[in-house]
C-alpha positions in Angstrom: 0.0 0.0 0.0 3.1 2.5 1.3 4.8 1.6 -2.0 1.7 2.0 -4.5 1.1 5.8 -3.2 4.8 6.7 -3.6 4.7 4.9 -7.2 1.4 6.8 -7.6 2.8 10.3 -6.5 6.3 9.9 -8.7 4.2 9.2 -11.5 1.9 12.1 -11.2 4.9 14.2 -10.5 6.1 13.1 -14.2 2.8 13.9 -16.1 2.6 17.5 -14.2 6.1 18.2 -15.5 5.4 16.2 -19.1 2.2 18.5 -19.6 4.3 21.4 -18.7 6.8 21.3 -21.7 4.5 19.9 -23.5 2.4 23.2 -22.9 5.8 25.4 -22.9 6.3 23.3 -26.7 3.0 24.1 -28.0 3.1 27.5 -26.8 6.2 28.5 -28.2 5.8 26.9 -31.8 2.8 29.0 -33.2 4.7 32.0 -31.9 7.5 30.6 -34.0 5.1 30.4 -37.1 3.6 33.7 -36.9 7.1 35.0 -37.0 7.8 32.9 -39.8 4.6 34.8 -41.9 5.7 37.7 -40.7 9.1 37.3 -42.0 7.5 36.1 -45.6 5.5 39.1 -45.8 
């Protein structure tokens, strides 16, 4: 049981920090485009 919730917490401790860059990646790429059209016009 003592090992499940520290499995439980270390893996929810991955996810939070996953979905961060994964939020920090998907924010910064359409910034990246619009730049991009910016640039081509």
């Amino acid at each position: 049981m003592k090992s499940d919730k520290g499995k439980q917490s270390k893996t929810k401790m991955i996810s939070v920090i996953f979905n961060y860059g994964l939020s920090r990646i998907v924010g910064i790429q359409p910034s990246l485009k619009n730049n991009n059209y910016e640039s081509a016009d």
